[in-house]
C-alpha positions as CSV (number, residue, x, y, z in Angstrom):
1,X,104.4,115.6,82.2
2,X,106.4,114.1,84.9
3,X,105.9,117.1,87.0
4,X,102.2,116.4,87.6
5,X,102.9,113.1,89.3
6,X,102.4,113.7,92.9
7,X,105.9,112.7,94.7
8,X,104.1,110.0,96.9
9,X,103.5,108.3,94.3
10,X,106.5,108.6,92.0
11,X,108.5,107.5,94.7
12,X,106.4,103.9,94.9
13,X,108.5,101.4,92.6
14,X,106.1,99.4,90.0
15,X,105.5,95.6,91.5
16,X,108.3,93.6,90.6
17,X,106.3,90.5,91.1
18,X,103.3,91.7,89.5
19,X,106.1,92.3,86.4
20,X,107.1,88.8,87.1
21,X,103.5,87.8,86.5
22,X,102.8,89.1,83.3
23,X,106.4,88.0,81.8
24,X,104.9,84.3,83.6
25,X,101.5,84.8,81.6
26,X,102.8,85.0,78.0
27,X,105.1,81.6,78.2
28,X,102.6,78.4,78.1
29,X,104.8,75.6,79.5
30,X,105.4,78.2,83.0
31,X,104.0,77.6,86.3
32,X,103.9,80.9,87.9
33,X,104.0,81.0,91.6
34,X,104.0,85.5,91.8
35,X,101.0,85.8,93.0
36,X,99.4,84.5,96.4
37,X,96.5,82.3,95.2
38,X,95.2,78.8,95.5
39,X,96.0,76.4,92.2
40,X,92.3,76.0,91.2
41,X,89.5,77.4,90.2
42,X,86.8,79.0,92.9
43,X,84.6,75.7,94.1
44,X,81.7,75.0,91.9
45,X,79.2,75.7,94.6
46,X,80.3,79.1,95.0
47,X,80.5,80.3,91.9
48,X,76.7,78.7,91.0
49,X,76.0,81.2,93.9
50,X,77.4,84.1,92.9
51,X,75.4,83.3,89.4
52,X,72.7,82.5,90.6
53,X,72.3,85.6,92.9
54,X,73.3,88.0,89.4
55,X,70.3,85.9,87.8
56,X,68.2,86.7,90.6
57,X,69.3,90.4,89.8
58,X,70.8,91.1,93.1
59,X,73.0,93.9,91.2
60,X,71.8,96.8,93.1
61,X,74.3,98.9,95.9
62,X,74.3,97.4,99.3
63,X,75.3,99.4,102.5
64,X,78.8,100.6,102.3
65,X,79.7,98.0,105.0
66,X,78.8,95.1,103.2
67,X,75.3,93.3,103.5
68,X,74.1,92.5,107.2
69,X,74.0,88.8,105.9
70,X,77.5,88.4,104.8
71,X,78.7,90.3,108.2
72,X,76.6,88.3,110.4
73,X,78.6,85.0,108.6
74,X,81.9,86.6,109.0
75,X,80.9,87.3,112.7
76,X,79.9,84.0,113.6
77,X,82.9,82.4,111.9
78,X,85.9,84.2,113.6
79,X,83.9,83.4,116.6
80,X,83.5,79.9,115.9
81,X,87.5,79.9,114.8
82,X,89.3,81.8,117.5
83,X,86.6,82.8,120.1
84,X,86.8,86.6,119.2
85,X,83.9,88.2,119.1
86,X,83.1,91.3,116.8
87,X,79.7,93.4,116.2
88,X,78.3,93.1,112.3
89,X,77.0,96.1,112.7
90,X,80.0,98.2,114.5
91,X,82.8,96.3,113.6
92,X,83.1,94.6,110.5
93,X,83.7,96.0,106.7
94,X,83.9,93.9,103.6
95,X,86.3,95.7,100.8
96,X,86.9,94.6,97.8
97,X,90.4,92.7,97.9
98,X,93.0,93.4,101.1
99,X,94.4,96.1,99.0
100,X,91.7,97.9,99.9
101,X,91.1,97.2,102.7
102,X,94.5,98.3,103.6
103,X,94.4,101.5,101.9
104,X,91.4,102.3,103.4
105,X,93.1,101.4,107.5
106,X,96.6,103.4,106.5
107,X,94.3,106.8,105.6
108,X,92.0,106.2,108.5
109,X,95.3,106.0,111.3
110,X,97.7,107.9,109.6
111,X,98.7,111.6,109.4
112,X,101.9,112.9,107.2
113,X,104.7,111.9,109.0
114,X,103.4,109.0,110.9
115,X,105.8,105.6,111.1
116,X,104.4,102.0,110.2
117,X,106.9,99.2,111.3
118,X,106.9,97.0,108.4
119,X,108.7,93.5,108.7
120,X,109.8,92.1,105.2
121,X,110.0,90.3,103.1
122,X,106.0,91.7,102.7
123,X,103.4,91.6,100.6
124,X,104.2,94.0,97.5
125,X,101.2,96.6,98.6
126,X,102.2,97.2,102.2
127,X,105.0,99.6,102.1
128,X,103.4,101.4,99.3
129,X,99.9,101.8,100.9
130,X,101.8,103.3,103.8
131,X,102.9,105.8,101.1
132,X,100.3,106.7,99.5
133,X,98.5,107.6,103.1
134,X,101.4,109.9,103.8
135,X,102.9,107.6,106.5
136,X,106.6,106.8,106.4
137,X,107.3,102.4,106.3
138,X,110.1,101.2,108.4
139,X,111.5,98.2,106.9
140,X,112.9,95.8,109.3
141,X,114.6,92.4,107.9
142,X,113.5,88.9,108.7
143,X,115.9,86.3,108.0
144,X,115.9,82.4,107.8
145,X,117.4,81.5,111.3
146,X,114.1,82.8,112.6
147,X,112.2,81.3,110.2
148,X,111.4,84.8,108.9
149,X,109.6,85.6,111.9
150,X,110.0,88.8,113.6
151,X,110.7,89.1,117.1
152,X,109.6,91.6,119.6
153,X,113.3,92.6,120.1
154,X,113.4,94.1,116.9
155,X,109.9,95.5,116.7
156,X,110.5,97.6,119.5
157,X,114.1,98.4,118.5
158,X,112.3,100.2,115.8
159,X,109.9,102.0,117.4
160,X,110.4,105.9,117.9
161,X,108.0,108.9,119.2
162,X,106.7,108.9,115.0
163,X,105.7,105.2,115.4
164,X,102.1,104.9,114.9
165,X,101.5,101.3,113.7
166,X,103.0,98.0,113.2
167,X,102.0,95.9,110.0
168,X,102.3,92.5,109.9
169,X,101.5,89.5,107.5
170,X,101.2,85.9,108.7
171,X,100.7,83.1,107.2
172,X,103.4,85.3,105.4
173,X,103.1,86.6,101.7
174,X,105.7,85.4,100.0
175,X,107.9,83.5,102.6
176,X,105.3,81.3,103.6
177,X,106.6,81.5,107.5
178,X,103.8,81.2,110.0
179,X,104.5,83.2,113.4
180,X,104.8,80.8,116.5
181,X,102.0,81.8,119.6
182,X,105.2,82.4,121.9
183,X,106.5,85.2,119.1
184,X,102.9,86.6,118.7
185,X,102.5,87.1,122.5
186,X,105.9,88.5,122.3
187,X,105.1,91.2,119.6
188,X,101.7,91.9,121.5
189,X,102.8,92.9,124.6
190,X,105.3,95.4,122.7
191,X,102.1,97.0,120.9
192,X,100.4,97.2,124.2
193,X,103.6,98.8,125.9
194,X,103.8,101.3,123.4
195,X,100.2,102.1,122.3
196,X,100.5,101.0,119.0
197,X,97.8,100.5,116.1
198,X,98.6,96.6,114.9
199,X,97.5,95.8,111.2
200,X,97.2,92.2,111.0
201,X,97.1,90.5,107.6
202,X,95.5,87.1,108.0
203,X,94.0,86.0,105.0
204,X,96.0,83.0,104.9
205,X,95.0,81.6,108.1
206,X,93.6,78.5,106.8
207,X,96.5,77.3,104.7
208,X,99.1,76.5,107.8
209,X,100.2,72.8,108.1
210,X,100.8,70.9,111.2
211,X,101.1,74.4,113.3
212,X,98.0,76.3,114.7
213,X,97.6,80.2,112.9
214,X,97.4,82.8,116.1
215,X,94.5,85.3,115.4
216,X,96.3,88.5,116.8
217,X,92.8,90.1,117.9
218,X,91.9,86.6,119.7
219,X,95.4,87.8,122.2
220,X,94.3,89.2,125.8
221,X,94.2,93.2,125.4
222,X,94.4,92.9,121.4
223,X,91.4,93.3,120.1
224,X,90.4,97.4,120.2
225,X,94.2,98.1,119.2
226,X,94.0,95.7,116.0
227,X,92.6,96.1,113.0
228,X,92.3,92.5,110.8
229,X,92.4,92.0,107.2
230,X,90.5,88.8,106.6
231,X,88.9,86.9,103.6
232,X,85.7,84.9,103.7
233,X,87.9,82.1,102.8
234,X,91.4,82.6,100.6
235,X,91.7,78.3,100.7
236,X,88.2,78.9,98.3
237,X,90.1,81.9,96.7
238,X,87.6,85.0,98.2
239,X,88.4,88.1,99.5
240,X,88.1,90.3,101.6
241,X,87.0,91.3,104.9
242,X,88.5,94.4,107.4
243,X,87.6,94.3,111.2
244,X,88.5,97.0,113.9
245,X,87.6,99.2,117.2
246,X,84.7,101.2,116.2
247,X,86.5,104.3,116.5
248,X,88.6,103.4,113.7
249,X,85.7,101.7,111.7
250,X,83.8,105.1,111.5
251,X,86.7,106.6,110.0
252,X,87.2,103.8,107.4
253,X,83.8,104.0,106.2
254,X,83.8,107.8,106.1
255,X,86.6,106.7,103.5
256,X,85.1,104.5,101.4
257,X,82.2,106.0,100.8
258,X,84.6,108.0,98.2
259,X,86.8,105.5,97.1
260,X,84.6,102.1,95.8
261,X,80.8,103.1,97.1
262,X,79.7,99.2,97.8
263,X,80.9,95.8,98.3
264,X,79.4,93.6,96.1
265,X,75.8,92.2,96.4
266,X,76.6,88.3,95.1
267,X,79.3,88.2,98.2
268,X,76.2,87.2,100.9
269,X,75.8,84.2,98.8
270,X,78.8,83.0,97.8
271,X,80.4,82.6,101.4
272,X,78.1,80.3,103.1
């Protein structure tokens, strides 16, 4: 049977911290910290709205985009955050969890062969999304002297006529580090000098302490080469939201409409 397993995918190790999470979930007196999620429980305002909109009976498909409502709210919020500005209707696609999202970006850029610079430690899904699309990941090492921030220098040490994308995470999942504005700059102006595609993980931008989170899209010239993974809110434990240049944003939705339909119809409640 092992012979029917597609290669791309039998290459993809299982999730060692998801297998940390369920050894975590069968001892009582364990606080698990595998998995990159507040400590409570979704606000009590949000979830009433998310009832209240099932009890309405607000269960039917929505547009494969997300609902205008909800977009129009994610809009005006990165706007109001970091001054970038994105079209709801062009430019903006709610997924169902980054995973998604990011499966969704990686078959929409890549074609077989294609290299995505990925800095790690990561989050466990990156290099194998890259996979599964039939891109090749290019690990590159962060260590503690830089705060497990990657610098430009090594980014474009990496980079070769195959390189099609860099994917990064910050706030960082599971280091925690939050990229400096200086370091961000840095790393955009390599993108820009070598045309590349930069997937931005950001769904952690409001838990930073005492720094200031740099929106990568929000950087001069960054915008139409960057595609954002964003939650409505991951401090209130929601996810997720995609953003991109509306050439890549076609292509995404061409995708979804096979993989998951529909985002959710509850979510135009339960962000506001």
């Amino acid at each position: 049977m092992s012979d029917r397993i597609s290669q791309r995918v039998a290459s993809v190790p299982p999730s060692g911290i998801r297998r940390f999470f369920d050894i975590a979930a069968t001892m009582p007196d364990v606080i698990s910290l595998g998995i990159g999620e507040p400590d409570f429980v979704t606000p009590d305002a949000i979830r009433n709205a998310g009832v209240a909109s099932l009890q309405r009976g607000e269960t039917r498909y929505t547009s494969n985009s997300g609902t205008i409502e909800l977009r129009r709210a994610v809009a005006a919020k990165l706007a109001a955050l970091y001054g970038v500005s994105y079209d709801p209707e062009t430019e903006l696609l709610i997924t169902v969890g980054v995973s998604e999202a990011l499966y969704l970006a990686m078959t929409a850029i890549l074609d077989p062969g294609d290299e995505v610079i990925v800095p790690q430690p990561c989050f466990v899904a990156y290099t194998a999304e890259v996979t599964f699309a039939g891109g090749v990941p290019v690990p590159i090492p962060t260590y503690v002297e830089t705060q497990f921030q990657v610098t430009a220098q090594q980014i474009e040490a990496a980079i070769t006529p195959r390189t099609k994308a860099l994917l990064i995470g910050y706030p960082n999942n599971p280091t925690g580090a939050v990229m400096s504005h200086e370091r961000m700059v840095e790393i955009a102006a390599v993108a820009q000098k070598h045309d590349l595609i930069v997937l931005s993980d950001e769904i952690y931008d409001r838990l930073v302490y005492g720094v200031q989170h740099t929106c990568v899209p929000a950087l001069p010239g960054m915008k139409e080469r960057t595609c954002l993974l964003y939650t409505s809110d991951a401090a209130d434990d929601l996810l997720c939201v995609e953003l991109g240049g509306r050439s890549i944003m076609k292509k995404k939705k061409k995708k979804q409409i096979t993989l998951s339909i529909t985002a959710l119809s509850p979510y135009k409640h339960i962000i506001h």
